[in-house]
C-alpha positions in Angstrom: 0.0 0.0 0.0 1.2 3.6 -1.2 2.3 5.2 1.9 0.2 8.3 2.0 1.4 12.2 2.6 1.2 13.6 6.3 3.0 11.1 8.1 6.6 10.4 8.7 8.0 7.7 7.2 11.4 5.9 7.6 13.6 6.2 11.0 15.4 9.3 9.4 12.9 11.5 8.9 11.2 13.3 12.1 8.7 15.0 9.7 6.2 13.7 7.3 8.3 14.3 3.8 7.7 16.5 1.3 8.9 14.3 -1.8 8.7 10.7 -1.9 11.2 9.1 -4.7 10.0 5.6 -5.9 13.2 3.9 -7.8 12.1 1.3 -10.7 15.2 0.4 -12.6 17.1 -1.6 -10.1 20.8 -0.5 -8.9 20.0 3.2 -10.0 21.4 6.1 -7.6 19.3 6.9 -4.4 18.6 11.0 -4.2 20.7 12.5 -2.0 20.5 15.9 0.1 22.4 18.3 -1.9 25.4 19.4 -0.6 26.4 22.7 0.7 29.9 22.7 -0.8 28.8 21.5 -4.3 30.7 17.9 -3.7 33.9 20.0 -3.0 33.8 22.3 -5.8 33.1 25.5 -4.0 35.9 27.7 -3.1 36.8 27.6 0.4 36.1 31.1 1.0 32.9 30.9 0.1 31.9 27.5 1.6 33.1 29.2 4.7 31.6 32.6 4.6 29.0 32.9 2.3 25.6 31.7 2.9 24.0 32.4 0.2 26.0 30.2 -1.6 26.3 27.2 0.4 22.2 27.4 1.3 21.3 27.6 -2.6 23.6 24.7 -2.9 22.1 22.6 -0.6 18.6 23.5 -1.7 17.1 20.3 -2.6 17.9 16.6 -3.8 20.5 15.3 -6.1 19.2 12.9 -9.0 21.6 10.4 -10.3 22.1 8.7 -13.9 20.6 5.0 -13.8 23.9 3.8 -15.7 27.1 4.8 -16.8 26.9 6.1 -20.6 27.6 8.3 -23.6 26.4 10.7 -26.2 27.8 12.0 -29.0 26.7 14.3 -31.6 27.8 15.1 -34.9 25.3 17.9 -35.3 22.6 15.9 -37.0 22.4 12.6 -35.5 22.5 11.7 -31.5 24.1 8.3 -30.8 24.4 6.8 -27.7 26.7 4.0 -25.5 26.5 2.6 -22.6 29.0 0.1 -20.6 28.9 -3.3 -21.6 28.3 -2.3 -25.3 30.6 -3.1 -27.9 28.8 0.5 -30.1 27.4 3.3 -30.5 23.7 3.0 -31.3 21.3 5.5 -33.0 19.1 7.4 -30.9 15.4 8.2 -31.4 14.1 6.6 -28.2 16.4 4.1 -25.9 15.2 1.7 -23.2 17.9 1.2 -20.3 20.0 -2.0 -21.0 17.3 -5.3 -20.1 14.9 -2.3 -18.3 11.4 -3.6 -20.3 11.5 -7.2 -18.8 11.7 -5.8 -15.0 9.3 -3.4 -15.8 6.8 -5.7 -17.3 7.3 -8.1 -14.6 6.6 -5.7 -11.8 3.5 -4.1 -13.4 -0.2 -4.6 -14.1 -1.2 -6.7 -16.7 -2.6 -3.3 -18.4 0.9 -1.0 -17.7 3.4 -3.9 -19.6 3.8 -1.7 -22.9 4.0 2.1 -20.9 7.7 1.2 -20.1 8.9 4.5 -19.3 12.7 5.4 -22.5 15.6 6.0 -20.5 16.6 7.9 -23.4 15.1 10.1 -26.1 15.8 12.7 -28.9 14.1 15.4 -28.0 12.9 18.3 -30.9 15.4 21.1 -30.4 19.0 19.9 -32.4 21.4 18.6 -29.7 18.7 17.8 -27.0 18.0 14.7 -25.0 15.5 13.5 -22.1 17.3 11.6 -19.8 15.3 9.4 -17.1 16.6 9.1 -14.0 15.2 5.9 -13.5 13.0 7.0 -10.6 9.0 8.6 -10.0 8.3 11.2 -7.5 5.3 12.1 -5.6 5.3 15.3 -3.6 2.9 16.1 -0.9 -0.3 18.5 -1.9 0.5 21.9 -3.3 4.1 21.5 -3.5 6.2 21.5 -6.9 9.2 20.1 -7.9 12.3 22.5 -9.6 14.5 20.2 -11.7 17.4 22.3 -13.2 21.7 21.8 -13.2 23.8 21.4 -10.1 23.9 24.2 -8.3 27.5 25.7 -8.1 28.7 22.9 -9.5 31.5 24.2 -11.9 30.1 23.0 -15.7 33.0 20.9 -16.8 31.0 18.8 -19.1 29.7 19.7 -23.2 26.0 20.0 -22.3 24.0 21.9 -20.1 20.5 21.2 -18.4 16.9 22.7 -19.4 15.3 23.5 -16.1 11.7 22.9 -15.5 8.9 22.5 -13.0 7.3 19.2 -12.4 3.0 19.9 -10.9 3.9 16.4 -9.2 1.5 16.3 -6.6 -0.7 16.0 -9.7 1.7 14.5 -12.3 2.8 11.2 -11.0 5.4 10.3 -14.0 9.1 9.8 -14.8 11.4 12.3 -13.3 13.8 13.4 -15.7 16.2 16.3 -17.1 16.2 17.9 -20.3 20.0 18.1 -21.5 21.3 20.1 -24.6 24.2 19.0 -26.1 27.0 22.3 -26.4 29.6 20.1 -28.3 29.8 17.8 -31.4 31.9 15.0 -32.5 33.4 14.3 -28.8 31.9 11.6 -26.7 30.1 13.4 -23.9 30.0 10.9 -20.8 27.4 10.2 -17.7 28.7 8.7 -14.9 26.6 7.5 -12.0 28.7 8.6 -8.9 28.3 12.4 -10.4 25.2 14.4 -9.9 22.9 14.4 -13.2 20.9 17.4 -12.1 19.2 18.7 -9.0 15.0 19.1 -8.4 14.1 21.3 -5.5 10.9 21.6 -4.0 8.5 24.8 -4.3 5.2 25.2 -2.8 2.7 26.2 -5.9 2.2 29.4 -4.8 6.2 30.4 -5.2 6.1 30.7 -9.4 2.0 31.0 -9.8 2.6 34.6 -10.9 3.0 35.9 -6.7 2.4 39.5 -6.5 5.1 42.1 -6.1 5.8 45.7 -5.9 8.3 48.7 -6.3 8.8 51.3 -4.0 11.2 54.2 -4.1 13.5 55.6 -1.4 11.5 57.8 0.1 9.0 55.0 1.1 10.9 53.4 3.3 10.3 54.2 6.7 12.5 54.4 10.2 12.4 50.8 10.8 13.4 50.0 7.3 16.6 51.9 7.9 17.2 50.7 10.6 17.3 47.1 9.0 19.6 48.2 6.2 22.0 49.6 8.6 21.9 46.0 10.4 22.9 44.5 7.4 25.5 47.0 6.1 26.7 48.8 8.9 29.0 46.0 9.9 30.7 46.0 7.1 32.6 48.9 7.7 34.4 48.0 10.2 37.9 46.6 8.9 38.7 44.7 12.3 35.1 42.4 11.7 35.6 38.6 11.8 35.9 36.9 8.5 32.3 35.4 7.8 30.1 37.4 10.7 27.0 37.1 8.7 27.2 33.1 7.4 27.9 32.9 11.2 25.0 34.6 12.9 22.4 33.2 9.8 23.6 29.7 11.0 23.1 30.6 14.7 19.5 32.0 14.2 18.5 29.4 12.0 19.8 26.6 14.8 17.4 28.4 17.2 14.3 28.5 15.2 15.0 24.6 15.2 15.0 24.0 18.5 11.7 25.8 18.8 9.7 23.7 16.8 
């Protein structure tokens, strides 16, 4: 039975989750909390001092590759490899290696030809969908972001579409859009390396939320005062390296421990 949204679940979590992953090709990558020094990559400096940074980071779940493969592009066709193949294949749409007997065998009778491509061409010259292997089901009203690593320096020849999946609704494949930046030069996927990232947004966070502008001389006494919290500090040469990551930490530690 589906395990149903309000309730905690698993000895990890002291809150009932947000997202619930559900893995169908076998041996694929769990999500992980993303990390808040981008698996190493950020500069010290600013995985030591600067919040921002390491909280947008750490926003959210990283989604793994189900295998090891490769693309390559010749700027017409999109072929693909993957390890223990002995070539590269055509791509139009790809199952994952021995994926459609699993699938048909864990299904009902009626779901045995939906077997979800791992791969597929998608219409834009260069692009492929990429399935993670996985579904996800998040709780009423909330959203799920998927878009690139965050802060994760782009060392390889294609970059990610970002999207928004309505998955408290849309109960389907969770995948990435890639666009392949390079041609004729294998472009590889590697399982132990982050494929892309998904985030979670309550509805209301991209449904067009109101906003305003105001000018300078509408902000009032207490505003100021604010600012000059915020900026004042800097000014004073002898400040410790890092005050604000620091005291963001400390008051966020406290409005933990009153819950």
């Amino acid at each position: 039975m589906t395990a149903e949204f309000g309730t905690p679940h698993g000895n990890e979590q002291s809150a009932p989750p947000i997202c619930r992953f559900y893995r169908l090709i076998p041996g694929a990558p769990a999500p992980r909390r993303a990390d808040r020094s981008a698996e190493g990559t950020l500069p010290t400096d600013g995985f030591r001092y600067c919040e921002p940074v390491t909280s947008a980071s750490s926003f959210g779940w990283y989604i793994y590759s189900p295998i090891n493969f490769a693309l390559t592009w010749d700027g017409t066709v999109i072929e693909w490899t993957y390890d223990g193949a002995d070539a590269w294949l055509p791509l139009h749409a790809a199952q994952a290696p021995d994926f459609q007997e699993v699938f048909e065998a864990m299904v009902p009778e009626e779901l045995k030809e939906c077997s979800p491509p791992f791969l597929s061409q998608g219409l834009m010259p260069g692009s492929v969908q990429i399935w993670s292997g996985l579904l996800a089901r998040t709780a009423p009203h909330w959203a799920l972001l998927s878009r690139t690593v965050i802060n994760r320096p782009k060392t390889q020849s294609y970059e990610n579409l970002e999207g928004i999946f309505e998955s408290d609704t849309w109960f389907g494949p969770l995948f990435t859009n890639v666009r392949l930046t390079k041609t004729d030069s294998p472009v590889a996927f590697h399982m132990r390396h982050p494929l892309f990232q998904v985030q979670p947004l309550l509805r209301e966070c991209y449904r067009h939320p109101p906003f305003e502008v105001l000018e300078a001389a509408d902000l009032t006494t207490d505003d100021w005062q604010r600012f000059s919290d915020t900026v004042k500090p800097n000014t004073d040469l002898m400040r410790s390296l890092g005050h604000n990551a620091a005291a963001t930490r400390m008051r966020l530690r406290q409005e933990e421990t009153r819950r």
